[in-house]
C-alpha positions as CSV (number, residue, x, y, z in Angstrom):
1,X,112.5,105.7,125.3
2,X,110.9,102.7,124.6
3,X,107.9,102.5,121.6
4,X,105.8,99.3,120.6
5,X,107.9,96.5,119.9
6,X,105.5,94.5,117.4
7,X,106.3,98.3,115.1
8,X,110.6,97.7,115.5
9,X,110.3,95.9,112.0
10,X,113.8,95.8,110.7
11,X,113.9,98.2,107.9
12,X,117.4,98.4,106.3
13,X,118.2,101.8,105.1
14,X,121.7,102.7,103.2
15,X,123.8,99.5,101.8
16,X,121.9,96.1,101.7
17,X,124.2,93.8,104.1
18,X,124.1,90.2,104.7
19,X,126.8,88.2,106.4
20,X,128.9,88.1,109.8
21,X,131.4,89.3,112.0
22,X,134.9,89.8,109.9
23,X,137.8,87.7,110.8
24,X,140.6,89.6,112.1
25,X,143.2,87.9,109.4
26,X,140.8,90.0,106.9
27,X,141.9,93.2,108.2
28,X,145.0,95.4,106.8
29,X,146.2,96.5,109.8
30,X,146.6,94.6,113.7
31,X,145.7,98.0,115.9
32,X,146.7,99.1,118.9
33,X,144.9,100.2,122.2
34,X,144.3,103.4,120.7
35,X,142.8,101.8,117.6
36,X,142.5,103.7,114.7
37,X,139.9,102.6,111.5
38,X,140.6,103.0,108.5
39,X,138.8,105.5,105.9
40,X,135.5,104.7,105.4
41,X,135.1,103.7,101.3
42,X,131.7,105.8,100.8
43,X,129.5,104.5,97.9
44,X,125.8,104.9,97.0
45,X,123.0,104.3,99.6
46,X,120.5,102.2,98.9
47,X,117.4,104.2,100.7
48,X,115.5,106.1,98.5
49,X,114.8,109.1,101.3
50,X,118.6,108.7,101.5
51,X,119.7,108.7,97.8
52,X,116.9,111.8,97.5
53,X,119.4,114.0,99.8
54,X,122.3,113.2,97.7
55,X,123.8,110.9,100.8
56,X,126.4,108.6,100.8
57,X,126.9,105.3,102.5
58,X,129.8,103.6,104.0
59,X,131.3,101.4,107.1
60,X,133.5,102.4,109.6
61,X,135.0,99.1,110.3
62,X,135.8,98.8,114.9
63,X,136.7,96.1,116.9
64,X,134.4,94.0,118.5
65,X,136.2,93.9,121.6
66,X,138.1,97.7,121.9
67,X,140.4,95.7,124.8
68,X,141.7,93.6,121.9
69,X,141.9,96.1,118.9
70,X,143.2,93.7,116.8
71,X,141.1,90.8,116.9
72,X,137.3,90.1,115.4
73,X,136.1,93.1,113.3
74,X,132.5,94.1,113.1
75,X,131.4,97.2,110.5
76,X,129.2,100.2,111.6
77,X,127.2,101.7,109.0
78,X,127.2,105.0,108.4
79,X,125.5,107.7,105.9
80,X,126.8,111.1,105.2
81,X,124.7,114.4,103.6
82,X,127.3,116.8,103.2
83,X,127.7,120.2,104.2
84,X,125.6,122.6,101.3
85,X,127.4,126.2,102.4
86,X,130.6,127.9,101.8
87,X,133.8,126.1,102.6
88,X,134.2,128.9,105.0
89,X,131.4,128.5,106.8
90,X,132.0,125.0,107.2
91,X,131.5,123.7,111.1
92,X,132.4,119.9,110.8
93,X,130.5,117.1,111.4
94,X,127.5,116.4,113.0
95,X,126.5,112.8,114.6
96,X,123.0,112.0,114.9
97,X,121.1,109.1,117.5
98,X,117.9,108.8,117.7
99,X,117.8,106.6,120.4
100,X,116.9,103.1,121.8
101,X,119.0,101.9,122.8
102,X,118.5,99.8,119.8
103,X,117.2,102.2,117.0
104,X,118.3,102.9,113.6
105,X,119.9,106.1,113.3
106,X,121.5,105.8,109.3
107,X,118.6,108.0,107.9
108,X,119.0,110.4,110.2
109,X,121.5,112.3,108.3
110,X,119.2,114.1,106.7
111,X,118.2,115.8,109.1
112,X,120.3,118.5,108.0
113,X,117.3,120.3,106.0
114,X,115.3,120.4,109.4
115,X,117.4,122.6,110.8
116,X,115.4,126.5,110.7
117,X,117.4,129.5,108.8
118,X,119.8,126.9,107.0
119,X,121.8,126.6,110.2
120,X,122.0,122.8,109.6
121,X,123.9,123.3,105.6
122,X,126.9,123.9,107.4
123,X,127.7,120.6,108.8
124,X,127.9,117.3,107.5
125,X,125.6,115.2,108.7
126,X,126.1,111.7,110.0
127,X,123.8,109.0,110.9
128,X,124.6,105.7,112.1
129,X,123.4,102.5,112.9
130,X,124.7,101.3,115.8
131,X,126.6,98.2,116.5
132,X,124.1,95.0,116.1
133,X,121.6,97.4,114.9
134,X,120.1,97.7,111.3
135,X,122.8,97.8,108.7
136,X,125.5,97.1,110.9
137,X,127.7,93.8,110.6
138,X,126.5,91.6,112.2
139,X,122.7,92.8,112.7
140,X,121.4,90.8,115.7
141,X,117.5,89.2,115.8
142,X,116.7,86.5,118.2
143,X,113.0,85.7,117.6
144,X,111.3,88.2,115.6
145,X,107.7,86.7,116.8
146,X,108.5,87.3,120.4
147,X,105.6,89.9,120.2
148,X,103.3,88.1,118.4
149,X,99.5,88.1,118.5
150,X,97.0,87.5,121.4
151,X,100.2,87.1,123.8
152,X,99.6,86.0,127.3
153,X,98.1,88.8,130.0
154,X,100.5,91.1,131.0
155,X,99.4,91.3,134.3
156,X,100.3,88.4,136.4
157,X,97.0,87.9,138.1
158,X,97.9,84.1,138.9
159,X,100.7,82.1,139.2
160,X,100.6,80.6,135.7
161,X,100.8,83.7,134.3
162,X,103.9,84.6,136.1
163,X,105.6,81.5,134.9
164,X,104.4,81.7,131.7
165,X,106.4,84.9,131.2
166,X,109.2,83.9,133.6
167,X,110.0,81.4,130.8
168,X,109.0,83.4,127.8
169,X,111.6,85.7,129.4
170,X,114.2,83.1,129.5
171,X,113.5,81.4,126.1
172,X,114.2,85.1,124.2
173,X,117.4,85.5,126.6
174,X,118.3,82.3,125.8
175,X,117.7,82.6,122.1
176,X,120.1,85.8,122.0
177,X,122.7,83.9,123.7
178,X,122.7,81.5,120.5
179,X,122.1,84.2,117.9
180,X,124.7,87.1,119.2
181,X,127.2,84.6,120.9
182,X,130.4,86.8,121.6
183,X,128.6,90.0,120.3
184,X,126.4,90.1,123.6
185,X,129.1,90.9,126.0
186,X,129.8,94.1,123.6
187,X,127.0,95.7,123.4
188,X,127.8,98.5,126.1
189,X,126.9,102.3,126.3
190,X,131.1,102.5,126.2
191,X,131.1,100.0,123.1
192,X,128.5,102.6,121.2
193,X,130.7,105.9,122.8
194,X,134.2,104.1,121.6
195,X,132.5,103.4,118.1
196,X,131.6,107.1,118.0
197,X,135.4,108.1,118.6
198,X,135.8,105.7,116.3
199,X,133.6,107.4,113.3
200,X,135.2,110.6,114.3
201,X,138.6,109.7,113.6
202,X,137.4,107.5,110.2
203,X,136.1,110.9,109.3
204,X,139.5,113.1,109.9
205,X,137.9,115.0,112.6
206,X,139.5,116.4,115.9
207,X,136.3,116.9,117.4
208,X,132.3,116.0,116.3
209,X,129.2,118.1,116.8
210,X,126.4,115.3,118.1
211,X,122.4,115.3,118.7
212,X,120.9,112.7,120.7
213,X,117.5,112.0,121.0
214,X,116.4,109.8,124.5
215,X,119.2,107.0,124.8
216,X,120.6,108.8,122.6
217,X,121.4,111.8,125.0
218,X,123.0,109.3,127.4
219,X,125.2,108.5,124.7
220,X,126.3,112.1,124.4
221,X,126.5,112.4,128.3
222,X,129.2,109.5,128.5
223,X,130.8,110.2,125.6
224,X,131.5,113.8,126.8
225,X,132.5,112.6,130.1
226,X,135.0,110.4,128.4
227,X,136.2,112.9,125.6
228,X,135.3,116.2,126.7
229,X,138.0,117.3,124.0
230,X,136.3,115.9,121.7
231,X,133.2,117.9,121.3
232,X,132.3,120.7,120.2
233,X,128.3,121.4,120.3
234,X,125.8,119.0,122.0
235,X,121.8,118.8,121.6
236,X,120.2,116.6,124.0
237,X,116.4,116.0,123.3
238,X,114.3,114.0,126.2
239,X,117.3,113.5,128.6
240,X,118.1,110.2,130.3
241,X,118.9,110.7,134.1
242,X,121.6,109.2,134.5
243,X,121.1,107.9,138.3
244,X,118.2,105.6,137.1
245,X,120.4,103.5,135.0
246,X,118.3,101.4,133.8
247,X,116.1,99.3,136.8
248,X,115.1,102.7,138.0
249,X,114.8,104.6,135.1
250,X,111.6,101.9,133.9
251,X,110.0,101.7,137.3
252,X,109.7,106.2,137.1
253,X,108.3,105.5,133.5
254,X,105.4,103.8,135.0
255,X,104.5,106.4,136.7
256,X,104.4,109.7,133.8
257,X,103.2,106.9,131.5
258,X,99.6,106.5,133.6
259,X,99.6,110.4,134.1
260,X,99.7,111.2,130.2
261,X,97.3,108.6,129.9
262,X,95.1,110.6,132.0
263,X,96.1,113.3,129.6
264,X,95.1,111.7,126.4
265,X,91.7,110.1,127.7
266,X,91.0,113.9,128.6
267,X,91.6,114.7,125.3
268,X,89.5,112.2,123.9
269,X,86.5,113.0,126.1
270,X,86.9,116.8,124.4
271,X,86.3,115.6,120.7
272,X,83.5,113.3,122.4
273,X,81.1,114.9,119.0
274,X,84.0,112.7,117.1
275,X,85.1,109.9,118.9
276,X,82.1,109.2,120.9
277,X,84.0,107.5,123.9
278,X,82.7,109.3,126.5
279,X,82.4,113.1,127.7
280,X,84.9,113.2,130.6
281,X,88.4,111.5,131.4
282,X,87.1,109.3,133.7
283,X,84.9,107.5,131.4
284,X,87.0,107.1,128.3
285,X,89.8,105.8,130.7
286,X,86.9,103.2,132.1
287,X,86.0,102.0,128.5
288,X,89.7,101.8,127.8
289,X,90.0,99.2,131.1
290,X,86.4,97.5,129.9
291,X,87.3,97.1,126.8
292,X,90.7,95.5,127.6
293,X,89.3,93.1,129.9
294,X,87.0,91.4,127.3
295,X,89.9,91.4,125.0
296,X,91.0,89.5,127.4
297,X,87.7,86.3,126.6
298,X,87.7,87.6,123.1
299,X,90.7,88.9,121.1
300,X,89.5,90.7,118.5
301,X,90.3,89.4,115.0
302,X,91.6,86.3,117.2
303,X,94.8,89.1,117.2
304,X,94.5,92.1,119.1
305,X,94.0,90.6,122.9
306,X,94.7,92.9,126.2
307,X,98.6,92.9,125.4
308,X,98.2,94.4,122.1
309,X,95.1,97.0,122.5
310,X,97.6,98.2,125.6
311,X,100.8,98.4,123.2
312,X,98.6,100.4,120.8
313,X,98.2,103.0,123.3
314,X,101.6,103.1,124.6
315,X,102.5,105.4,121.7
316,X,99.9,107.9,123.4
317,X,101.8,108.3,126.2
318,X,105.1,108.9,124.1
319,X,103.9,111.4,122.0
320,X,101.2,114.1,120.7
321,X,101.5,112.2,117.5
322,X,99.3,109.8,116.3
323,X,96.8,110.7,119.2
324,X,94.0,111.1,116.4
325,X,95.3,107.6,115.0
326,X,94.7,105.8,118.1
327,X,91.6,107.1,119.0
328,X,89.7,106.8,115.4
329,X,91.2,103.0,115.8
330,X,89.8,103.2,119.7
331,X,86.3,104.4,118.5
332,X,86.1,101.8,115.7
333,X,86.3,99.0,117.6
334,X,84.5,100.3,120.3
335,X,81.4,101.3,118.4
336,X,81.5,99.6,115.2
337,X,83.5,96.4,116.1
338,X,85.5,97.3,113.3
339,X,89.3,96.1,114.5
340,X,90.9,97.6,111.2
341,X,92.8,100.2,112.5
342,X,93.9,98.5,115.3
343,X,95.3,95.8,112.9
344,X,96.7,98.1,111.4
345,X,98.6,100.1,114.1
346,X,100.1,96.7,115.8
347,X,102.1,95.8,112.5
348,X,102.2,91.7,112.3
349,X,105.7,90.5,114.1
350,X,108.2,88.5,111.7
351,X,111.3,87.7,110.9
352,X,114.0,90.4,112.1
353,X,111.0,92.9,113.9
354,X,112.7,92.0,117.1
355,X,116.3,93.7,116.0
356,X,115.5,97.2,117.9
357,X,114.7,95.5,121.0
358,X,117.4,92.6,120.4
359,X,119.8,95.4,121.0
360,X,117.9,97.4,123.7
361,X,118.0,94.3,125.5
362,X,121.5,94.1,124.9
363,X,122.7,97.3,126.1
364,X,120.7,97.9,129.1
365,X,120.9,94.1,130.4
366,X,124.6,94.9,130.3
367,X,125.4,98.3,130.9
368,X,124.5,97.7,134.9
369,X,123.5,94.4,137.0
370,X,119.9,94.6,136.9
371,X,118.6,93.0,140.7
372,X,119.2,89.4,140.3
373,X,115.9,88.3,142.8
374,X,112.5,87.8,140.8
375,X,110.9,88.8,144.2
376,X,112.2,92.0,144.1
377,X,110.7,92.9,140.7
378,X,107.7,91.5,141.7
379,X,107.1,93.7,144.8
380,X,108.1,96.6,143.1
381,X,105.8,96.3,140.3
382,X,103.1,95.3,141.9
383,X,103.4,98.3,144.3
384,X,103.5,100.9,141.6
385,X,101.0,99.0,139.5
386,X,98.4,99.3,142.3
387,X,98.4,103.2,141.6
388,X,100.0,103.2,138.2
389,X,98.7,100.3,136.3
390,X,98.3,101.6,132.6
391,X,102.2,100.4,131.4
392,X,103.7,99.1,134.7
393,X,103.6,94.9,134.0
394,X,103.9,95.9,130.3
395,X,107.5,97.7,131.1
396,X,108.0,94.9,133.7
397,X,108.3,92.3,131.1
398,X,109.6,94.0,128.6
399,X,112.4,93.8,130.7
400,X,112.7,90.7,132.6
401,X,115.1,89.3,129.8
402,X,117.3,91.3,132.0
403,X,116.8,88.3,134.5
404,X,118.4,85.6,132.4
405,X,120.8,87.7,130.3
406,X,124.2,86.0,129.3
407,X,126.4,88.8,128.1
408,X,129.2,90.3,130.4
409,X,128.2,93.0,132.9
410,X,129.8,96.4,133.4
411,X,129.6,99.1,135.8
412,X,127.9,102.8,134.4
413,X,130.0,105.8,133.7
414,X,130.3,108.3,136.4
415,X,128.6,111.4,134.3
416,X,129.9,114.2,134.8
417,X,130.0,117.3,132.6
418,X,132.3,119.9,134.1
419,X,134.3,119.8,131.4
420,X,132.3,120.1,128.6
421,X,131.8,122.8,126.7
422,X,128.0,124.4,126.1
423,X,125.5,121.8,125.6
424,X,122.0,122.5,124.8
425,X,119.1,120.1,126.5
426,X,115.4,119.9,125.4
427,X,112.6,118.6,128.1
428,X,108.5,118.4,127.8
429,X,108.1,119.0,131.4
430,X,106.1,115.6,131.4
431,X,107.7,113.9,129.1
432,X,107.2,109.9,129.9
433,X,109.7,108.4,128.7
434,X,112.4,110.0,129.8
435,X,110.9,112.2,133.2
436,X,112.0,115.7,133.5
437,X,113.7,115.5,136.9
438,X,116.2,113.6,134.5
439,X,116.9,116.7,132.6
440,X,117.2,118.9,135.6
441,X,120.0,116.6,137.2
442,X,121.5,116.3,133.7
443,X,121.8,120.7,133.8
444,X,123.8,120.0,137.2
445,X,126.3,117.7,136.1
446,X,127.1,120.2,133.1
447,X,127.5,123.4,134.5
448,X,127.8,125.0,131.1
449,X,124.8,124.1,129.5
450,X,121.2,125.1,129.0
451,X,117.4,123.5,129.1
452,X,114.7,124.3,127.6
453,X,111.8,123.1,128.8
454,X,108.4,122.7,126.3
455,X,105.9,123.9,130.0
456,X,103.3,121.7,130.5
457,X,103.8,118.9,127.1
458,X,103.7,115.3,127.2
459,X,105.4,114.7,123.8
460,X,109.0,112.9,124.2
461,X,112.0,114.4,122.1
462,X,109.5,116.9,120.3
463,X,112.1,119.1,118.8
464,X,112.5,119.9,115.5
465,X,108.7,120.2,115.1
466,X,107.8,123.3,114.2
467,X,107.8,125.5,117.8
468,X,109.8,128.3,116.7
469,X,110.8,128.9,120.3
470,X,112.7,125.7,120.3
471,X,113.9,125.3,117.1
472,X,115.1,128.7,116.4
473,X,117.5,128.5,119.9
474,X,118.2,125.4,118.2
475,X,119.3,126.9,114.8
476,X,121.0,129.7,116.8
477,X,123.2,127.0,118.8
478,X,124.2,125.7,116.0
479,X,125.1,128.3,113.9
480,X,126.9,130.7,116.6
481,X,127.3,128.2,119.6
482,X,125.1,131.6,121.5
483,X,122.6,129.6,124.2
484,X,120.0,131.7,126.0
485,X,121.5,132.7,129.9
486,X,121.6,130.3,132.1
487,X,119.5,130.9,135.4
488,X,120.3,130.2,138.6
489,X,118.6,127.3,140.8
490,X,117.6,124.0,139.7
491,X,115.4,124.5,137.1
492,X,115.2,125.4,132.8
493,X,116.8,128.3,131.7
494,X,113.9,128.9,129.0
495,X,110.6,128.0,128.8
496,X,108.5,127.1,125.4
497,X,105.5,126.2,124.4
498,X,105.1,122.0,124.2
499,X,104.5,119.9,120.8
500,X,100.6,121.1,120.8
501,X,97.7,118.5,120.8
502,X,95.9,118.1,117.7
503,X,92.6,119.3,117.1
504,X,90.1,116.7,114.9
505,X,87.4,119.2,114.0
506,X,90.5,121.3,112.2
507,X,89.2,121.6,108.6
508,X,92.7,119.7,107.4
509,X,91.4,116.9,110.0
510,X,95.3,116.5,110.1
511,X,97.0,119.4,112.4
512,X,101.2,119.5,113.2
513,X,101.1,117.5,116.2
514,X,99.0,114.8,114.9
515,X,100.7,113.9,112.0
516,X,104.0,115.7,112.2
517,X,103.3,116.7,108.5
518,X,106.2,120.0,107.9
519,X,108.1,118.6,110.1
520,X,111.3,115.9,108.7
521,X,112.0,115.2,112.3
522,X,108.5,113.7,113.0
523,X,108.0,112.2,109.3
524,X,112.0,110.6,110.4
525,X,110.1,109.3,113.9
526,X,107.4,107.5,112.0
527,X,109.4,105.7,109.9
528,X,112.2,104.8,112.3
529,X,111.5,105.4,115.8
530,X,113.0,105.0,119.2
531,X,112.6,101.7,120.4
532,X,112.8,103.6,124.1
């Protein structure tokens, strides 16, 4: 779920935006408790990957507040690619998130063309920022240096240290609090699902088709526990558990995250005649720890100090992508003292980077009480970080805003899918971000739907790139609504091959899973990737 923060840059994609919430004496109509928006005015987009697909962009304008539909107004943006096959073949439209919570999802309409045998040309395709996110009105940043350079050790070997990001905690809480005012206590799984019921009927539709990647597929889970009516096909890629919400949920990442890392130092210790890091696991992780620990007396560039070479590698753990990227970086600096490519992979904090995790914060600070005692965070963390120490204090305070968050508190949906109809669910059996027991509790609570699993892989939300045994069901789903059988006991119903690792003596040097290249849905996750 979560990716680097210091990478969340702000990119707006679709219609340049500037400005604030809308007064309600602005709007044409009061609502009503069952508020309806009204038609969206769609115009050109302002995204050149966007305008290439022949997309359109628009707002659906919502309340802020849903309990008071006709007060403040705030505008979701949205981008459409149209369906490209017969108007008989037509099969409605198709929401796309691709996660977060907190990520941009506008470009991700055209994801239509990634879709194998043309299944996806029947739908039109809608991605969306969500509310406070990207091209939305109002887009919420607090302090967009908040991971800036050669930050303060992440693990809080003395007491200093545990103050010191005690109060950094508190300052960005507190700095939210000023810069999203009434906005923070609507920033609710709910607030995103009512906003989605909200697009659907801007867009004329009595039901939507959806694909969610991580948060996003806890989006679709409460949204079809809310308005089973109201769907028609589902695809959930790396699947949210929905007990974990969201204390829980982090402290279980901590755990797969150290395992992959065993994983990907494995890896790197098998191309040792091109990295040179070492010829077993074991070592390569060693000169990872070494080599963070003097970053620790000596940042290199005066930059890149424990905090940052560990952020680097946190994308590792996500995903087979990139893994050449981080270890060419790795070897540099390790052999040559060149820090160029580690530069270059923690991209220099600034003004409106921090809107992704702004909004992460946001939601999950809000969704559910997070434990109000400091002491229990601390014994928790320090307990898994004695086994599990590659990500554990990192996740820790990525989170501790959490501690000293302002906006309103809610309680989490009870999922339940009984009535849904046929939902289709993706799963790397050790997929980090989002661990597989998640899936497999998900598949219980919707007795009609179906998991894949990609046996044995360590990439998160992987679909869509290029393993014909997932993305053909995929294309089959959602061209027929047929789903392989569903088996009996609690576990997948078919099993793939995962995302594959890539290979750095390949003559290309550049393979699938390194780079993504052939595949939109990775190219889509470079540019715009789940904050979580």
């Amino acid at each position: 779920m979560r990716r680097l923060l210091a990478a969340t840059v702000a990119t707006t994609v679709g219609l340049a935006l500037g400005g604030s919430m809308i007064p309600a004496a602005a709007q044409a109509h009061s609502g009503t408790p069952s508020y309806t928006p009204p038609p969206i005015a769609w115009g050109t987009c302002t995204n050149a990957t966007l305008k290439a697909r022949g997309a359109e962009c628009g707002f659906v304008i919502v309340p802020l507040d849903y309990a008071r539909p006709g007060g403040t107004k705030i505008k979701i943006a949205v981008s459409r690619v149209k369906a490209k096959s017969p108007a008989a073949d037509y099969q409605g439209v198709m929401l796309v998130n691709p996660g977060g919570p907190g990520g941009s999802g506008l470009i991700y309409s055209v994801l239509q063309s990634a879709i194998p045998n043309n299944a996806g040309l029947d739908y039109d395709w809608i991605g969306f920022d969500p509310r406070g996110v990207g091209s939305s009105v109002p887009s919420l940043s607090c302090d967009g240096n908040v991971a800036g350079y050669n930050r303060p050790y992440y693990v809080p070997v003395n007491r200093q240290l545990e103050k010191t990001w005690l109060a950094r905690s508190k300052a960005y809480a507190q700095a939210c609090a000023r810069a999203g005012g009434p906005l923070l206590d609507h920033l609710k799984t709910t607030d995103n699902v009512a906003d989605m019921e909200s697009i659907r009927k801007a867009l004329g539709q009595k039901q939507i088709n959806f694909y969610g990647f991580s948060y996003g597929t806890y989006l679709g889970q409460v949204y079809a526990t809310l308005h089973p009516a109201q769907v028609r096909r589902m695809v959930f890629d790396g699947v949210v558990d929905p007990r974990g919400v969201w204390y829980d949920a982090n402290l279980s990442q901590d755990v797969q995250f150290d395992k992959n890392m065993d994983t990907y130092f494995a890896w790197v210790a098998k191309y040792d005649s091109v990295y040179h890091l070492g010829t077993t696991g074991k070592a390569v992780k060693a000169k990872y720890y070494a080599t963070l620990q003097k970053l620790r007396v000596a940042p290199a560039e005066g930059k890149i100090g424990p905090d940052e070479w560990n952020d680097i590698f946190v994308s590792a753990g996500y995903y087979v992508y990139g893994w050449e990227d981080v270890a060419t970086a790795f070897s540099a600096y390790v052999n040559s003292g060149d820090a160029s490519g580690l530069l270059e992979l923690y991209s220099e904090p600034g003004p409106g980077a921090d809107n992704g995790y702004a909004i992460y914060l946001g939601t999950q600070c809000t969704d559910v009480q997070w434990p109000t005692s400091w002491n229990k965070w601390k014994r928790d963390n320090w307990r898994i970080y004695q086994k599990y120490p590659f990500i554990t204090w990192n996740n820790a305070w990525y989170n501790a805003p959490c501690l000293f968050w302002k906006g309103d508190v809610g309680k989490p949906v009870g999922v339940n899918g009984k009535k849904a109809p046929p939902i289709l669910m993706i799963a790397e059996t050790n997929d980090a971000a989002t661990p597989y027991p998640g899936a497999i509790e998900v598949r219980k609570r919707f007795p009609r739907s179906v998991l894949i699993e990609g046996v044995g892989g360590t990439t998160h939300s992987g679909s869509l790139s290029g393993i014909a045994c997932t993305d053909d069901t995929i294309a089959a789903y959602l061209d027929t609504g047929a789903l392989p059988a569903r088996v009996h006991g609690n576990r997948s119903d078919k099993q793939c091959a995962p995302v594959p690792q890539p290979d750095p003596t390949a003559a290309a040097a550049k393979s699938l899973a390194s780079t993504g290249s052939g595949s939109l849905k990775a190219t889509l996750r470079n540019a715009a990737p789940p904050v979580r």
